[in-house]
N, C-alpha and C positions, 0 to 999 in steps of 0.2 A: 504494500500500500504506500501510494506515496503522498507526500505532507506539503500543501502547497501554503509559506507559509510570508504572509503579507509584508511588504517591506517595511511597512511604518515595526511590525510588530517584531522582523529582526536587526533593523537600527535599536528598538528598546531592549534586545534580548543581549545585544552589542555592548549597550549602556552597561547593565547590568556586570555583562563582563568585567568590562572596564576596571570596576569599582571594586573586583574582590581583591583581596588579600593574597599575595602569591601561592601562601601553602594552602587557604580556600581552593584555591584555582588547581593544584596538584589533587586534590581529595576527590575534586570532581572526576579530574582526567581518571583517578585511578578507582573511583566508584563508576564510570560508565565500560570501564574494560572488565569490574569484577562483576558488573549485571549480562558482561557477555560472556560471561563463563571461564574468565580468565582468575589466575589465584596473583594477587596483586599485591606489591611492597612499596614503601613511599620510602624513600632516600632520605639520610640524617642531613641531608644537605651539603657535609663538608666531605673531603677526598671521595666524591662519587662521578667522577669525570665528566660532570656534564649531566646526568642521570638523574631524573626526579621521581620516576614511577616504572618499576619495572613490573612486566606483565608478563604470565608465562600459561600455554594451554596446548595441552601433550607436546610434541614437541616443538612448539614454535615457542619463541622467546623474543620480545618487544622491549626494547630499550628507549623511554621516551624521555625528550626533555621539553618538559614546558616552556615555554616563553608568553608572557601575559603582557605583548605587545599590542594594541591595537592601531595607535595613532603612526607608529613608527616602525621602522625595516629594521631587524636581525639581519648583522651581518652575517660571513661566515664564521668568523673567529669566534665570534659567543658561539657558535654548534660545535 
């Protein structure tokens, strides 16, 4: 099924973003991969080379790193 979803109402969903909290922002990343059935670990932050949420489901393994940019471009050196 697909979700056709108003633009006024993903600029507010944007907003929303915007405003959390970085490690808000990982909790999310790493509760929408454990609603996918993934078993999920959120990073202490410090020597995780970039790592914020790792995500693992049989063998596939997911190394993510958030970035809670919206206004502005990630270079490559912060990845």
């Amino acid at each position: 099924m697909k979700v056709k979803i108003l633009k006024s109402t993903e600029d507010e969903i944007l907003t929303l973003i915007d405003q959390l909290k970085p490690h808000v922002f990982k909790k999310i990343i790493a509760e929408t991969y454990k609603r996918s059935g993934f078993r999920v670990k959120i990073t202490k932050g410090s020597h995780d080379y970039g790592v914020d949420v790792f995500a693992e489901k049989r063998k596939d393994k997911i190394y993510i790193q958030a970035k809670l940019y919206l206004k502005q471009k990630v270079n490559l050196k912060a990845v």
